[in-house]
Structures are given as C-alpha cells and as structure tokens.
C-alpha positions in Angstrom: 0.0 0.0 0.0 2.5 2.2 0.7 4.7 1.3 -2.2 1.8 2.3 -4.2 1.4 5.3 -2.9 5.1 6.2 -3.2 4.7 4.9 -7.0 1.6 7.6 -7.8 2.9 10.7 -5.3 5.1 12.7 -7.3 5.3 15.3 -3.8 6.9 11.5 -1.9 8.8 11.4 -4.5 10.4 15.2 -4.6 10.7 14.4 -0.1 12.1 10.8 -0.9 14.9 11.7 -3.2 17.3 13.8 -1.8 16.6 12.3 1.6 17.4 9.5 0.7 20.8 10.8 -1.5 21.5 12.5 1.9 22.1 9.2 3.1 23.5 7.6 0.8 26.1 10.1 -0.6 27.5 10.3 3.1 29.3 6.9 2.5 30.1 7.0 -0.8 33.8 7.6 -0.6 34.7 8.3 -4.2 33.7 12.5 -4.8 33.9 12.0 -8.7 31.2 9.4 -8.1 29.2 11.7 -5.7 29.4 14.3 -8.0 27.7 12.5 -10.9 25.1 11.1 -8.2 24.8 14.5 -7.2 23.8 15.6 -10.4 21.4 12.6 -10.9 19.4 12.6 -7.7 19.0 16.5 -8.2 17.6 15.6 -11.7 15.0 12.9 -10.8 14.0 15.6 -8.1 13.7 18.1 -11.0 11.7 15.4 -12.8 9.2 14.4 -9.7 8.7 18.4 -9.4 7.5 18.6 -13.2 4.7 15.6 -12.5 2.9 17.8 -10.0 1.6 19.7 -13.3 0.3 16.5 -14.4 -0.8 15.1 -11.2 -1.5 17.5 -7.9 -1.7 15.0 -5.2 -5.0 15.4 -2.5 -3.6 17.7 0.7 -2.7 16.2 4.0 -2.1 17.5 7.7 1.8 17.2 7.1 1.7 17.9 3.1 0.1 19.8 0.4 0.1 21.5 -3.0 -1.6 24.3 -4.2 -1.6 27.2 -6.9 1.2 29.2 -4.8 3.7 26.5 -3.5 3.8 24.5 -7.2 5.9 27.1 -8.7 8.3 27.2 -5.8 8.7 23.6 -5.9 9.6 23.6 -9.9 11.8 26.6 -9.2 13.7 25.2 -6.4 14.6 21.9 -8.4 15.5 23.3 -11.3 18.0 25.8 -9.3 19.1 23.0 -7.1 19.8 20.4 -10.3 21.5 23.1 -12.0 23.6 23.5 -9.4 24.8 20.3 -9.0 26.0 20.8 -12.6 28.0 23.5 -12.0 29.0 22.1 -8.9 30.4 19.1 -10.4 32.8 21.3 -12.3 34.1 24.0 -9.2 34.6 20.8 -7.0 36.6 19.4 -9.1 38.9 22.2 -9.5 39.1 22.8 -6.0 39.9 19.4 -5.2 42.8 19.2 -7.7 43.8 22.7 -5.9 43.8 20.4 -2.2 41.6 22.8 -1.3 38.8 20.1 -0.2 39.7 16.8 1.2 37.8 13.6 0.6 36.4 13.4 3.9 34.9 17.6 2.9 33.6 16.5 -0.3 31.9 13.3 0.8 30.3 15.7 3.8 29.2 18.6 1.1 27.8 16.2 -1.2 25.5 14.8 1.6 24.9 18.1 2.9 23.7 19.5 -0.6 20.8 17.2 -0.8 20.0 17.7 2.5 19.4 21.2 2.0 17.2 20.5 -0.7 14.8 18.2 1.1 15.1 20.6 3.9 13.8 23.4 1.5 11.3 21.4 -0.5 9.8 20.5 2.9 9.1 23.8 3.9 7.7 24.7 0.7 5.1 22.1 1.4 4.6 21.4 4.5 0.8 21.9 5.3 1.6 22.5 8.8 3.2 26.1 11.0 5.3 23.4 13.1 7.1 21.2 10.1 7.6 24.6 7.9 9.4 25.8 11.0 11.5 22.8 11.7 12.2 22.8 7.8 13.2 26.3 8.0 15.4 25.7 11.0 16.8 22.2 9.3 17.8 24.7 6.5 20.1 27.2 8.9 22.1 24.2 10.3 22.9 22.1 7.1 23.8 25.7 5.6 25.5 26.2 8.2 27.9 23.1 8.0 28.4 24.0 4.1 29.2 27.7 4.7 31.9 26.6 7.4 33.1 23.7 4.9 36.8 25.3 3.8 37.5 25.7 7.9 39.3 29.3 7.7 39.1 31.0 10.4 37.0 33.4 8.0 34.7 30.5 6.9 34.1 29.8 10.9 33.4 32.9 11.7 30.7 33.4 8.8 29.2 30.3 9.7 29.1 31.0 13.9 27.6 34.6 12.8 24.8 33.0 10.2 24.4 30.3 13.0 23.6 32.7 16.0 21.6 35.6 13.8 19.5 33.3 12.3 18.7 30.8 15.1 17.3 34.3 17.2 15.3 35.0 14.0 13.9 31.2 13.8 13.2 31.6 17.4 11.5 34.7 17.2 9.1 33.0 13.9 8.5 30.0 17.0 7.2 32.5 19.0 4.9 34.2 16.1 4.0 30.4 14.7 3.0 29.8 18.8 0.9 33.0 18.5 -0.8 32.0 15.4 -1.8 28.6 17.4 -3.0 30.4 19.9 -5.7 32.5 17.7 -6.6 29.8 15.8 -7.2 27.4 18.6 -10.5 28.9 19.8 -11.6 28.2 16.3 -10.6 25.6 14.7 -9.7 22.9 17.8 -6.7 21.6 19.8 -4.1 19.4 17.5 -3.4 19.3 13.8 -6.2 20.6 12.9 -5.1 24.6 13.9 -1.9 24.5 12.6 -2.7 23.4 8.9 -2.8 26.2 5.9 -5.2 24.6 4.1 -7.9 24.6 7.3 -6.8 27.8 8.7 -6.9 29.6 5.5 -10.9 29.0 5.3 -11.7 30.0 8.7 -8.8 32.9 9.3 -11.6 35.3 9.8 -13.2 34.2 13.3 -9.2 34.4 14.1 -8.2 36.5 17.3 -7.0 39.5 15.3 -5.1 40.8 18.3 -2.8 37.8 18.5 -2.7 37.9 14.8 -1.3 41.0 14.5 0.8 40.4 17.5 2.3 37.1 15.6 2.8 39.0 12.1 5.1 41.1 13.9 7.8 38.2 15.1 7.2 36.6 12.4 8.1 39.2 10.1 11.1 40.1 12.5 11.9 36.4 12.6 12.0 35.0 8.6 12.6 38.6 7.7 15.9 38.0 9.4 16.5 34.8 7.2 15.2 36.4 4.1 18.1 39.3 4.8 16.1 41.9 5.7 18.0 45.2 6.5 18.7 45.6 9.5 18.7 41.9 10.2 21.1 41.0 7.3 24.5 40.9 9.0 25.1 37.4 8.2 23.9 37.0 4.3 27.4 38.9 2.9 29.6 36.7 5.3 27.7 33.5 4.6 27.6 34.1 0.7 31.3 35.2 0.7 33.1 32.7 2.8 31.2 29.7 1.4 31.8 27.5 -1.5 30.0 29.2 -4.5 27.7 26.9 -5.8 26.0 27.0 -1.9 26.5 31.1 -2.6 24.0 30.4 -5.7 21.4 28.7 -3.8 21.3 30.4 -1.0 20.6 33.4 -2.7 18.8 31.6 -5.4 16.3 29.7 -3.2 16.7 30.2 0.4 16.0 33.2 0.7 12.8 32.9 -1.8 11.6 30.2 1.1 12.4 32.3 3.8 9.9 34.7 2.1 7.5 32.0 1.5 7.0 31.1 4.9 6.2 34.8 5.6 3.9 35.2 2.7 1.9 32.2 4.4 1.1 34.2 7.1 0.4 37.1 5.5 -2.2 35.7 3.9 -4.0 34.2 7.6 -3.7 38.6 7.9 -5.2 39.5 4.8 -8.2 36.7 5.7 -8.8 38.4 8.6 -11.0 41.4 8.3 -10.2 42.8 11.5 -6.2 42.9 11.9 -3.9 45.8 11.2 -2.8 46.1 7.5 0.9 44.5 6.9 1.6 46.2 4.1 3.1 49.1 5.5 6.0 47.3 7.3 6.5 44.9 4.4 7.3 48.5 2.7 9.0 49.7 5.2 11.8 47.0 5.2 12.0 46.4 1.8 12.7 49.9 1.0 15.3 50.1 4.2 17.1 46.8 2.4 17.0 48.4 -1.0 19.1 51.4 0.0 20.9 49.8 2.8 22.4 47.2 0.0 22.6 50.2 -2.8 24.7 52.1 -0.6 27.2 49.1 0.5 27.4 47.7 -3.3 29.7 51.4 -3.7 32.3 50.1 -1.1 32.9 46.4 -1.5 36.2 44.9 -2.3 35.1 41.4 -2.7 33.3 40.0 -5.5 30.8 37.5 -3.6 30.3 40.2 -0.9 29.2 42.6 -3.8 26.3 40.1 -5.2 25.7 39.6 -1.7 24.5 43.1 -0.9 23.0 42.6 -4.3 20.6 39.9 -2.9 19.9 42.1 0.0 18.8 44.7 -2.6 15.8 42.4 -5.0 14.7 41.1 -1.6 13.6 44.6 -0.5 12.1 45.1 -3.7 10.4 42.0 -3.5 9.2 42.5 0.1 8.2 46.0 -1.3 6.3 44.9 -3.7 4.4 42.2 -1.1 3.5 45.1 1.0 2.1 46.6 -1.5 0.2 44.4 -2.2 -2.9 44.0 -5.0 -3.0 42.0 -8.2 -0.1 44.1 -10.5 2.0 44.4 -7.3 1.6 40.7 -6.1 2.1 39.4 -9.9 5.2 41.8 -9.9 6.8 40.3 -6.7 6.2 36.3 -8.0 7.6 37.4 -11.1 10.8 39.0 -9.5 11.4 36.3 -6.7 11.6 34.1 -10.0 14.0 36.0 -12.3 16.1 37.3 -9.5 16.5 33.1 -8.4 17.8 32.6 -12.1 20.1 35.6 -12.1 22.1 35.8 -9.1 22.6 31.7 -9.1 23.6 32.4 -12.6 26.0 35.8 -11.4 27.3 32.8 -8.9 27.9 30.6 -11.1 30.4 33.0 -13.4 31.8 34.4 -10.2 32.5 30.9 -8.9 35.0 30.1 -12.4 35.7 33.8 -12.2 37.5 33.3 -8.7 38.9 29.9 -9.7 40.8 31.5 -12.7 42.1 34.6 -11.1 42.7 33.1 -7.9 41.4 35.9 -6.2 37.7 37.0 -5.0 38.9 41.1 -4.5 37.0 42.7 -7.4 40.8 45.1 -8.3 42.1 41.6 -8.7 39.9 40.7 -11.6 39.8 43.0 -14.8 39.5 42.3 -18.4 37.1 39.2 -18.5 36.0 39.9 -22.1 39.5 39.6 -23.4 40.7 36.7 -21.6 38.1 34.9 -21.2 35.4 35.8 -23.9 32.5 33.2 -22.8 32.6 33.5 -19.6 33.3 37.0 -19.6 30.2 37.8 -22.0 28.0 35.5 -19.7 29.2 37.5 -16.7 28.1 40.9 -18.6 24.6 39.7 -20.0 23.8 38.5 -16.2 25.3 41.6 -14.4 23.1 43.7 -16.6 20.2 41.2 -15.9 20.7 41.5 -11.9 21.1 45.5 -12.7 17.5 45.8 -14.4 18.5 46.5 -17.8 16.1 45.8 -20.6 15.0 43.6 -22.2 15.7 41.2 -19.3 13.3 39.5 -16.9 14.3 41.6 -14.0 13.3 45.1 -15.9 10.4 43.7 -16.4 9.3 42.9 -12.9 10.6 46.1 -11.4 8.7 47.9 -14.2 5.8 46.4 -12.8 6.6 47.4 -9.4 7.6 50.8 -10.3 3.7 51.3 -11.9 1.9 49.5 -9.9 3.1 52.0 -7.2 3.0 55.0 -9.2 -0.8 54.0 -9.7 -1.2 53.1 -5.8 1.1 55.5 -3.9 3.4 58.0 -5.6 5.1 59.5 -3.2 6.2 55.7 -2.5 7.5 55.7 -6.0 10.6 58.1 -5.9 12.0 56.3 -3.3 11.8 53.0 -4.8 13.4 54.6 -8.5 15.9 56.2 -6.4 17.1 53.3 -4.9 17.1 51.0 -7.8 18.7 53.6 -9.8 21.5 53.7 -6.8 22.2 50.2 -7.5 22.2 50.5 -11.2 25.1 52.7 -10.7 26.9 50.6 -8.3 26.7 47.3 -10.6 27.3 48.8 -13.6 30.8 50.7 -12.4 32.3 47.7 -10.8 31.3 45.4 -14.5 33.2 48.2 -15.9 36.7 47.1 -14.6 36.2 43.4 -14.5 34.8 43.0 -17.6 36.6 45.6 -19.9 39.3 46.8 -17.7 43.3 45.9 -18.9 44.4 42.8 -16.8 46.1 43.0 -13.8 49.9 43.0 -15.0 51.2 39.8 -12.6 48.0 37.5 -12.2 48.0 34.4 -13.1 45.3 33.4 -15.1 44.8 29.5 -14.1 43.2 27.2 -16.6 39.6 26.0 -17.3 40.4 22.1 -16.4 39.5 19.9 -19.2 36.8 20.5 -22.3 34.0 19.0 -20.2 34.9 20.5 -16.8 34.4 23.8 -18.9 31.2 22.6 -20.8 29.3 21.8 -17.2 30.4 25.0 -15.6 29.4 27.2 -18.1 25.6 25.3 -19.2 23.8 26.6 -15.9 25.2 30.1 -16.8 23.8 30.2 -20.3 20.8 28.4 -19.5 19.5 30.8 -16.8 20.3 33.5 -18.9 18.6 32.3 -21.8 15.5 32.3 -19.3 15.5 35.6 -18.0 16.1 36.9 -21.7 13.1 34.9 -23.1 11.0 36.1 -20.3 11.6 39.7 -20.6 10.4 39.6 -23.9 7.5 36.8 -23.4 5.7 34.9 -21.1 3.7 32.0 -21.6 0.1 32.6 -21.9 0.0 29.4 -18.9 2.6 31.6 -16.8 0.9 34.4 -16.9 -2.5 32.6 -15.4 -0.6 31.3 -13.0 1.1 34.4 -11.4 -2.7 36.0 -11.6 -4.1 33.3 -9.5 -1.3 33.4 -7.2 -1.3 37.5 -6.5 -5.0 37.2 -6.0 -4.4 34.3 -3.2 -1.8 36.6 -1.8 -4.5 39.1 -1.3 
C-alpha cells in the first residue's frame, strides 16, 4: 500500500529523493562518483517536481500543494539540479587545488541534498510546526556547508549565520505559537489549527489581536533569514566565505523560502478582516534593504560580498512589492522572486570560475574578462546587466511592474523605490566596468579552465538561466501568466 502510494505521489517522490541521497552520498567515498550522483538525484527531483503539473496530489495535515507553493517547488529543483551541474565542475577544480579533502567532499555532497529536502519540505509542509522545523533544518545544514573550507573566515561566517539566524527562527516559533494560539478557539486543539489549508478557510473568526501580534515576530523572525535590513548581518559573510555553488542557492532559493513562509502568514492577515494592514512594514523593510544594499554595493572589495548586498537589494524590492500588495504588485513580486533566483545563481555561477581563474575573489584583482576569457566574460556581462534591471531582461520587467503598480497606488512611494534601484544600477554597472573591460592586472596568473567537459558543465547553468531571463523579458507564456494571476490574487 505504501509502495503504491510512493509509485503515484510525485510530492513523496520530490521528499524521498534527496533524503534519501543524503544518506546515501555520506558513505560513498569516491567525490567523482558523488558528484555525478549529485547531479542525478537533483535531476529525478527536477523530474518528480514537473509531474505535479500533471498530477497534484489530494492535501494532508503534514503535506500539500496548491496554486502558490507549485511554482516554488519547480523553481527550487530546477535551481538546485542546476547547481549540482555547475558544482560538479568548481569541486573538481578545487579538489585538484587540495583545497577540499575527501572526507569535505563526501560531507558537502551529503549536505547539498539535504538542504534540498530541507527546502522542498518547507515549501510544502501543510503545517506552522514542520515549515518551522524545515526552515530551521535549512540554517544548520547551511551552516555546515558555509563553514566547509574551515578558515578561520569560513568559521566565523558560519558562527555569525548560526547565531543571527537561530534568534530569527526563534523569534518566527514564537509568532508560529501566537498563530496557534488565535486559531485554537476556532478551529480545535491538535493538527487541525496549525494546517494552511484549514486555517486559511476560517482565518476570519481568528483572534485579530494575537494575529497581529504574531505577524510582527514573524516578520522580524523569517525577515531576518530572508536578509532583511537591519537583520542582514550574516547574508554577505555566509555568501562570501562559502563554496560558491552553496553562494548560488542560498541566494537563489533560500531566501525565496524564507519569504515564503512569511507570505503564508500574510495571507492568515489578509483573511482576517479585523487585523492591522501589513503592508506598510512589508514596505517599510524592503525599502530600508534596498538602500541599505545600494549604498554598500559602492564600497565592496570582494566580489561575492558585492552580489551579496546585491541579494539584500531584489529582496527589498520584493518585500516591497508584497507590502504593496494588490494583483499588479503581487504578480510583480512572484515574477521578481523568480528571475532574480535565475540571475544571481547564474551571477554565482560566473563568479565561482571567475574566482577559480584569477585566484582571487577582491574585485581590483579581476579585470578584463571579455579579453581573456570571452564566454565566460560575455555570460558574466549579460547577467550583471540582468541582476542591474536593464532591458529587455526579466528583471526590468518585474521592477517595471513594481515601479507602476506604485505609481498607480502611492506615488510618493515611487521616488523612493526609483531612487534606490537607480542607486544600484550605478553601483553594478561601475564595478562590470573594470572586471569586464578593464586591462588585466599586470602579474596574475590566469589558471586554466580544467579539461573540455569541466568547462562545458560550468558554463551550461550560466547560459541556460540566462537564456531564461532573456526569453521572459520579452514573453511569457500565456500558462505563466494565469498562474502568477491566480497566485497574486491568493496573496491578497
């Protein structure tokens, strides 16, 4: 019975897989091995995720799909399988650097998957306590990876990420308690009050006092985990220190479920007729991370620690555009949290080979990409751009929707927002200047790309995300765009 189950639930399937890698990849000694495994368990995850268009399995008190979570789980897979692709090819090169033993690699392989199940949990869990546990699984396995090439640097980033973000996850307990606690009256001891698809229907009868009570810790609590200014401390440190294809998803995907699990309970508010309006803090931090990160991208030295701040930066704007709220504003946000996952793990991805070759991550260390390394060097320019909001990518497009759905709602709102993403605009585009066009630095030496196929898999997920974001700045699928409507109206 259970077998067949298994055999016709695609969401077991997506939970089973990298679980079950996890396991498995912590005893398989040989790393060239694990890294093709790697690559194959994140693709039959990929796979599973595609079926739930096909077949959307009935909801649970543990589990459930629906309009909103579907395209998170498809998103998430992809990212994560692309990864692994990339991944194959910067492990490699930093194991024949004996920068990684095999005991590391056998550990980060493991670890990878683990953070996928860990994220595609939360994305579906159907209930406040098993998101949260997900959420928190996600901090320590990140954690591990972050602290994987044991500097003293790499420790320190990871202790930092460790300590900011368990006080934020403890802080979303508190709010998920809260949440209990106003639904309880309602909807019964147990299960029963802690399930999205039961609460969801019956949200109004809610106690709107310890709703809005709730909203508040847990916007302070996965805001802190979705790098919210001033709770963002530990994203540049974590993204910098770590190995880079862990840089890509956790800006790539993380933070997107971070945001998730706050956008759950923003919608309990919105059901509720009788609780405060969110909105206006939602706007309130995302504007405060917007300028916050535009300011910083002006004085960093470090490559990784520049896209990091960069991260910081589209999460305001997509917590902006969440507080705003409404259909264009809603539709705007899905649509950025989706080209800004393709981007920046893309931006990753060229800075990861970027770093390799120079052998340095300080951004005066790396000039001249388009000269002496044309591919990658073009790749690096077409995503900086992207990331930057230059048309005809994806990412103009979803800021030009949040730029007018404000304009139409709140004007005075707007010049801030245009201000602040022109601020970054000006940041990104001086420091692509140097690296990319910029005379090489006279005594660097310029290592190798590894062999033909090394340089194949590392440069794929580049051109591949790329060739996303392009396509969707210029069209969206008629399907797509039905989606993100139904979604934005859920989101209330």
């Amino acid at each position: 019975m259970i077998a067949s189950g298994l055999l016709h639930n695609p969401l077991l399937w997506i939970l089973s897989v990298p679980l079950a890698s996890a396991g498995f990849l912590a005893v398989l000694p040989n790393w060239r091995l694990a890294a093709a495994l790697n690559i194959v368990a994140s693709a039959g995850t990929f796979a599973a995720s595609l079926m739930l268009f096909v077949h959307r399995p009935e909801p649970t008190r543990l589990l459930f799909i629906d309009d909103f979570n579907i395209y998170l789980v498809v998103l998430t897979a992809f990212v994560a399988f692309t990864t692994t692709i990339f991944s194959a090819a910067y492990i490699g090169r930093e194991t024949e650097a004996q920068r990684l033993s095999p005991l590391h690699l056998r550990f980060y392989h493991s670890m990878y998957q683990a953070f996928v199940f860990t994220m595609l949990l939360a994305l579906t869990a159907n209930n406040t306590g098993v998101m949260w546990v997900a959420v928190e699984a996600a901090t320590l396995t990140t954690v591990l990876m972050v602290s994987l090439y044991r500097t003293r640097e790499a420790i320190e980033a990871a202790w930092k990420y460790f300590i900011l973000c368990s006080v934020g996850i403890g802080l979303a307990l508190f709010g998920t308690t809260l949440v209990y606690l106003a639904a309880q009256p309602v909807m019964g001891d147990g299960a029963d009050a802690m399930a999205w698809t039961l609460m969801i229907k019956r949200a109004g009868a809610f106690q709107p006092d310890l709703l809005n009570l709730a909203f508040v810790f847990v916007l302070v609590g996965y805001g802190t985990k979705v790098g919210l200014a001033p709770l963002h401390a530990w994203l540049p440190d974590a993204h910098a220190e770590g190995p880079t294809p862990i840089s890509a998803v956790l800006s790539g995907l993380l933070l997107n479920v971070a945001l998730y699990a706050l956008l759950r309970f923003k919608m309990l508010i919105a059901a509720n007729g009788h609780t405060l309006t969110p909105g206006p803090l939602m706007v309130m931090m995302g504007l405060s991370s917007l300028f916050l990160a535009a300011f910083m991208l002006y004085r960093r030295g470090d490559i990784k620690r520049l896209f990091a701040y960069s991260s910081i930066e589209h999460m305001g704007v997509i917590t902006f555009a969440f507080g705003m709220g409404g259909p264009l504003a809603n539709f705007a946000g899905l649509m950025h949290m989706t080209m800004h996952s393709l981007t920046k793990s893309a931006i990753f991805f060229a800075v990861g080979i970027i770093t390799q070759n120079a052998g340095t991550k300080s951004i005066a260390g790396i000039r001249g990409l388009t000269t002496t390394h044309p591919v990658l060097g073009w790749g690096f320019v077409v995503a900086v751009l992207a990331i930057a909001g230059l048309p005809p990518m994806g990412v103009f497009m979803s800021e030009f929707l949040v730029v007018t759905s404000t304009f139409a709602r709140e004007p005075l709102l707007a010049v801030p927002l245009i201000v602040g993403l022109l601020l970054a605009f000006g940041a990104l585009v001086s420091r692509l200047q140097g690296m990319a066009f910029g005379d090489p630095v006279p005594g660097v030496i310029v290592h190798g790309t590894g062999s033909r196929l090394a340089t194949i898999m590392a440069h794929l997920p580049l051109w591949a995300h790329m060739t996303l974001v392009v396509i969707a700045g210029l069209w969206l699928p008629a399907p797509l765009v039905a989606w993100f409507q139904a979604v934005a109206k859920l989101l209330g």
